[in-house]
C-alpha positions in Angstrom: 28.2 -15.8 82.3 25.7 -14.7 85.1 26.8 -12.2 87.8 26.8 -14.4 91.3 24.2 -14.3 93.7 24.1 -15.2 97.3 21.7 -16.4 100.1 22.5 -16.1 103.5 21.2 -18.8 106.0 21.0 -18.3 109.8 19.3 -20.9 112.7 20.0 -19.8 116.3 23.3 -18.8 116.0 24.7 -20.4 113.5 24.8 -19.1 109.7 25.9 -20.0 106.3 26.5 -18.5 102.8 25.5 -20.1 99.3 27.1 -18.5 96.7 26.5 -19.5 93.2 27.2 -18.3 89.1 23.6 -19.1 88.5 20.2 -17.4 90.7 18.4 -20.9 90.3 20.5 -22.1 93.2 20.8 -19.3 95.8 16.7 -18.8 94.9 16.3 -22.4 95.8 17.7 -22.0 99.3 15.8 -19.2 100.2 12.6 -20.9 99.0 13.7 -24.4 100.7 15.1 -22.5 103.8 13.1 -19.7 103.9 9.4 -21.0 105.6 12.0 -22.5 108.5 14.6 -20.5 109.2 16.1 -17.0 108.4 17.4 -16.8 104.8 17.7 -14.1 102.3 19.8 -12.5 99.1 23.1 -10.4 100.2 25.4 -9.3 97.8 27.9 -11.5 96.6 30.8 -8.8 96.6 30.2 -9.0 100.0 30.6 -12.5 100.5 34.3 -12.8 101.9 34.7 -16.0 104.5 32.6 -18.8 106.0 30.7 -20.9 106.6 30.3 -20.8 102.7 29.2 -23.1 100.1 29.8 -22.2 96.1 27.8 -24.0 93.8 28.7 -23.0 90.3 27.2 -24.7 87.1 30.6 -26.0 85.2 31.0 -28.4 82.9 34.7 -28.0 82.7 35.4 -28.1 86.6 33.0 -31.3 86.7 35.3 -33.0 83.8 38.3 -32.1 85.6 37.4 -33.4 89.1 35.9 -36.8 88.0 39.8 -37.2 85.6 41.3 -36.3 89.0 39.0 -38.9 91.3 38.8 -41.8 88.7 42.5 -41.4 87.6 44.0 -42.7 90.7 43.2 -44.9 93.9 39.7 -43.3 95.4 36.8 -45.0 97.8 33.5 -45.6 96.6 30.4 -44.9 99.4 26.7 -43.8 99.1 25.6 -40.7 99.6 21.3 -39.2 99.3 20.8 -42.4 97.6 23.6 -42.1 94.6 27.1 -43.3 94.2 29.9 -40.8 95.1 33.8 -41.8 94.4 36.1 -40.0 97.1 39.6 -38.9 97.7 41.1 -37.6 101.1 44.6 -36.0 101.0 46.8 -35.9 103.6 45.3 -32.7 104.9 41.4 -33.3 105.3 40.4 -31.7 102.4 37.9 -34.3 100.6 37.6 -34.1 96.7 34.1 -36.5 95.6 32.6 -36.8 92.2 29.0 -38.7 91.7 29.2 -39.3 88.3 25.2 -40.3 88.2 24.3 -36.5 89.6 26.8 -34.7 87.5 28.1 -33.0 90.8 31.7 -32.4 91.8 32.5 -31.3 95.5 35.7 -30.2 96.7 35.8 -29.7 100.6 38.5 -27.9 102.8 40.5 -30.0 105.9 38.2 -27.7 108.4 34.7 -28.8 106.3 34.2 -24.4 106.5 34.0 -24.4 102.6 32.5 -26.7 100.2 32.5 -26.1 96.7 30.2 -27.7 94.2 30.2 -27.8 90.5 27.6 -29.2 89.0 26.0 -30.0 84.9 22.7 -29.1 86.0 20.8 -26.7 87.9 18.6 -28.5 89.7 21.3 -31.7 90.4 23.3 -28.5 92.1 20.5 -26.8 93.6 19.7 -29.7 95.7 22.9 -30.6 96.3 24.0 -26.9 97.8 21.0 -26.9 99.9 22.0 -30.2 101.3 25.7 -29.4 102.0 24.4 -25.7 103.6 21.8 -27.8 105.8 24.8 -30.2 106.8 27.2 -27.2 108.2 24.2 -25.5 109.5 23.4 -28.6 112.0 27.2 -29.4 112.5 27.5 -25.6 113.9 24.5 -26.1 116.4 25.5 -29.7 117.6 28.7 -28.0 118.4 26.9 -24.9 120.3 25.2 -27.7 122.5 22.1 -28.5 120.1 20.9 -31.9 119.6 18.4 -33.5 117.1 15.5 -35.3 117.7 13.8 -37.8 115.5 10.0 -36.6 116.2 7.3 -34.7 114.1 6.3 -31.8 115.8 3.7 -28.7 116.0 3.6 -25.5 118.0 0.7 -23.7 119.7 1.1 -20.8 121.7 4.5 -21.4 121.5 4.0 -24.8 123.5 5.4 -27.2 121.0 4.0 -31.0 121.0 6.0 -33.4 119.9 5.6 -36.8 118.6 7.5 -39.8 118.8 7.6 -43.4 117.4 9.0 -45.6 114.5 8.3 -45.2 110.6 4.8 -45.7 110.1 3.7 -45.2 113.8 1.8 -42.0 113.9 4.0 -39.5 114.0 2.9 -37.9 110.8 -0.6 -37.9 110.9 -0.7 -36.6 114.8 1.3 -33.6 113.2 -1.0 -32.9 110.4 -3.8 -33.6 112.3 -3.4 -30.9 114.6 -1.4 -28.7 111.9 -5.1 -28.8 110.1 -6.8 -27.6 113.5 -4.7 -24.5 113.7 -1.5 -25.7 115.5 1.6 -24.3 113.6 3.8 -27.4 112.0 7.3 -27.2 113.2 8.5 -30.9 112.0 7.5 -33.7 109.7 10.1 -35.9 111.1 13.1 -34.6 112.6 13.8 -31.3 115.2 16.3 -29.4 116.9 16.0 -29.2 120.6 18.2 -27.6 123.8 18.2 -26.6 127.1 18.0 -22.7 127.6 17.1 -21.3 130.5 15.2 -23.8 132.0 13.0 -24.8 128.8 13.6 -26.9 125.9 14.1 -25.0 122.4 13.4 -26.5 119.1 14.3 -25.1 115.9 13.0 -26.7 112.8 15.0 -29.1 110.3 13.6 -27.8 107.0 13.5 -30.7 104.8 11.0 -32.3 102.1 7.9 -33.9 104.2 7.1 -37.4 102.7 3.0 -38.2 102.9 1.8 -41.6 101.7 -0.9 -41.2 99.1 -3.5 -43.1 101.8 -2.8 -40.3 104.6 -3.0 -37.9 102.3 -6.1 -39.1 100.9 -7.3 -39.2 104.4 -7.0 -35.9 105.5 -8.9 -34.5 102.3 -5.2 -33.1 100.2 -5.4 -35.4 97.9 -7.3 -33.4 95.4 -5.3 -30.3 96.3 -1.9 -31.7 95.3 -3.4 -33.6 92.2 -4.9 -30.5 91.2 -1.5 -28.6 91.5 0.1 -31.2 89.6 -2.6 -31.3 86.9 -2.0 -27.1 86.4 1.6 -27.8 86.1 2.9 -27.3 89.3 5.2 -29.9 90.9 6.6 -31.3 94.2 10.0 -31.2 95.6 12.3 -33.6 92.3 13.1 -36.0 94.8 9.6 -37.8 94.4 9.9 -40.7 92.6 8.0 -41.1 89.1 5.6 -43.5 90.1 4.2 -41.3 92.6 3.4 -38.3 90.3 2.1 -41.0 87.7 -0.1 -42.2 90.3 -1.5 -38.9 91.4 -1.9 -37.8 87.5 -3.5 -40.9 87.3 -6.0 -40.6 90.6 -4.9 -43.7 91.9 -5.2 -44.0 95.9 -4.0 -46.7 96.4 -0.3 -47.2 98.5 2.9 -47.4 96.6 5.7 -50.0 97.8 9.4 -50.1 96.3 10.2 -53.7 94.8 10.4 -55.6 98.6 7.3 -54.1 99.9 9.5 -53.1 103.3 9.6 -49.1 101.9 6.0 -46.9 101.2 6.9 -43.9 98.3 5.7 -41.5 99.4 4.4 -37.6 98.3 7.1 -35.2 98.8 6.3 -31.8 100.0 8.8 -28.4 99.8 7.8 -26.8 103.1 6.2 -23.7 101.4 3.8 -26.2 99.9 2.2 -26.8 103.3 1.4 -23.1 103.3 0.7 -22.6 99.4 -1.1 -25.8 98.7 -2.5 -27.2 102.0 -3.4 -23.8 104.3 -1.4 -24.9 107.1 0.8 -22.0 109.2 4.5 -22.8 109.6 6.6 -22.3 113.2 10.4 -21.0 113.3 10.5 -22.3 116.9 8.6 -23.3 119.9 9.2 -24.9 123.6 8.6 -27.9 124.5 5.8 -28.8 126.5 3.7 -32.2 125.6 5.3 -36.0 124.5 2.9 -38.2 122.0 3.7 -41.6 121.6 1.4 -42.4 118.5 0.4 -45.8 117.3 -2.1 -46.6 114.2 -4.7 -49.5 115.0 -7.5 -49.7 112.3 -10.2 -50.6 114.3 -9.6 -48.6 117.4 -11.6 -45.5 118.8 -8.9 -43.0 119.7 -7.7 -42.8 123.0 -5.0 -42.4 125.7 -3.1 -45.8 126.6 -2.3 -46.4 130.2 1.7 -47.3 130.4 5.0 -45.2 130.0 6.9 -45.4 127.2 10.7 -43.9 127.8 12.9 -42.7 125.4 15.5 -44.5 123.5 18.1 -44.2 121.4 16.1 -44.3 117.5 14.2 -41.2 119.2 17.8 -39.2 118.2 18.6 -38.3 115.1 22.3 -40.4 114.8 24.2 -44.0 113.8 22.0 -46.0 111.5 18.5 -43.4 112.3 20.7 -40.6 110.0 22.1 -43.2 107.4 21.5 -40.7 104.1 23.7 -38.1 104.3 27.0 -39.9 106.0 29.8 -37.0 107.0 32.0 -37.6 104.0 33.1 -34.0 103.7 33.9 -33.6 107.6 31.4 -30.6 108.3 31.0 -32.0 111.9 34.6 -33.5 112.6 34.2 -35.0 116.7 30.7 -34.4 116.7 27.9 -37.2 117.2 25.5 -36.8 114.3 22.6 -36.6 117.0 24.2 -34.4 119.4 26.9 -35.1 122.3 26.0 -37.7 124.8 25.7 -34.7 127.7 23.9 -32.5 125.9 21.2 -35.9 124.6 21.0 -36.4 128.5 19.9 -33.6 129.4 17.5 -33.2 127.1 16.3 -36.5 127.6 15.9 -35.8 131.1 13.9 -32.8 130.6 11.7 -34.2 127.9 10.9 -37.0 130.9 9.5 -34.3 132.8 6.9 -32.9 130.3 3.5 -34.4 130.4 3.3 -37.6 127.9 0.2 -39.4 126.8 0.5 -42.6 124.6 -2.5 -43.0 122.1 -4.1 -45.3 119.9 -5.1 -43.9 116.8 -8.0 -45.7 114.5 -9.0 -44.8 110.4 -11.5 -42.2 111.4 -10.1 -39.6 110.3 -12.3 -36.8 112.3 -12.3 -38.5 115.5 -8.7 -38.6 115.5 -8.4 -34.9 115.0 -11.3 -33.9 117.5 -9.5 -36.6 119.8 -5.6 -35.1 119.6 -7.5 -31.5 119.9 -9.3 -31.9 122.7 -6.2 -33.8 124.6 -3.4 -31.2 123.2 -6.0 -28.0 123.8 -5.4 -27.0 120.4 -8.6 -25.7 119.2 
């Protein structure tokens, strides 16, 4: 059996520990965590309470937990897009078995260990990095930390930040000005708070979905098929039909069966600094609102009007709808942020200068247009 490793996670003030029986898991994290926030190898021996995660390949501890769960009464929810079966004692403490994954999770009544045993390493590898990323946020939304729904880059550590709906912008203003020299803090999601009379944001790190049209656009297309062609690949959470269409040099947009959903490219955040040249920020203050909309035909400019901020500009309810709180990592806690602490942000965000634009296909003129109006140069 392989000696344990460990990888230790810290944002702001808050920290966690992934422990595992296999290196594939704890090296995971620190690639996947690494490019965004603070994470790196301690010693296991010296791994002794939490925050913790364990996340141990098992065959036998998988067997036993999904007897256990499917032997008796147990609740059947979604969880990252797979079924998961769970039972809740009469402490807290959660026991869950997602019999599609091949991942077992046992949680404790205070949701400050979660332990994982998994059939594969890279079903458990995701799956630790998931649950760490969970009790990371839970520990800054209790230290007064809220969570944004905007993309986001950061120059001279003046962050811009983007807001708007699936499909609106948000993305391409980000990469835009990431490919102009601005460093990318956020594809679509940041932390933010009040501290001493700015607005901090801390990165979520998480897999950046492109459409195959914007990325085709902004001149990566080749890059990533290129990557892919030399054996390289993009985070496993891409579906099939994506890689098959960029082994295949098809352009084109890809819909799930509906049409209402684009799949889209999925990028580790290293990849934006290995594959695409673009710098990554651990943290920047706020200073500019963009309120982005795509029009085909337009020249890119700024749109007269204000556009305040709502409720789908936080990260909570049906806006965070993947990863429910089924283990109780943020017990009392609004999955956005509390309502005092979204207020004041809000009302400090209100503050900062805000342009809306209209955004055409021309790809150049929208970058020379966000440049000159962001100063990023």
């Amino acid at each position: 059996m392989n000696m344990p490793t460990a990888t230790r996670l810290h944002a702001a003030n808050a920290s966690v520990t992934v422990l595992s029986n296999t290196p594939f898991v704890t090296d995971w994290s620190r690639r996947y965590f690494g490019p965004w926030w603070n994470a790196f190898e301690v010693p296991a021996e010296s791994v002794c309470e939490g925050p913790l995660v364990t996340a141990d390949l098992d065959d036998k501890v998988y067997a036993e937990v999904l007897s256990e769960v499917t032997s008796g009464p147990h609740d059947e929810v979604a969880y990252a897009k797979a079924r998961l079966l769970l039972v809740r004692d009469s402490t807290g403490a959660v026991t869950g078995v997602s019999p599609e994954e091949g991942l077992a999770y046992r949680s404790d009544q205070l949701g400050n260990h979660v332990a994982i045993a998994g059939r594969t390493s890279e079903a458990l590898a995701l799956a630790s990095a998931r649950i760490a990323r969970e009790m990371i946020r839970a520990a800054l939304l209790r230290n007064g930390w809220t969570l944004l729904h905007a993309s986001a880059v950061v120059h001279d550590d003046q962050a811009l930040l983007a807001f708007g709906s699936k499909g609106s912008g948000k993305t391409t203003t980000a990469l835009l000005l990431a490919r102009r020299g601005a460093r990318l803090l956020a594809n679509d999601r940041v932390f933010v708070k009040p501290v001493g009379g700015e607005l901090r944001l801390l990165p979520w790190p998480s897999a950046a979905a492109v459409g195959l049209g914007l990325l085709d656009a902004l001149g990566l297309y080749g890059v990533v098929r290129r990557r892919l062609q030399a054996g390289e690949r993009l985070h496993p959470t891409q579906h099939q039909e994506v890689t098959d269409a960029l082994l295949a040099d098809r352009r084109e947009p890809l819909w799930e069966p509906g049409g209402k959903r684009e799949r889209k490219v999925q990028v580790f955040p290293d990849q934006f600094a290995t594959w695409f040249g673009m710098e990554l920020a651990t943290g920047g203050n706020a200073a500019m609102l963009l309120f982005p909309w795509i029009d085909p035909s337009a020249t890119p400019a700024v749109v007269n009007g204000a556009r305040p901020l709502g409720e789908a500009d936080f990260m909570s309810g049906v806006t965070e709808d993947r990863y429910p709180d089924h283990f109780g990592l943020a017990q009392g806690i609004n999955g956005g942020g509390g309502d005092a602490a979204r207020a004041a942000v809000a009302d400090q965000l209100a503050q900062l200068p805000q342009h809306q634009v209209v955004l055409g296909h021309d790809v150049q003129a929208n970058a020379d247009f966000l440049a000159k109006l962001t100063d990023v140069r």
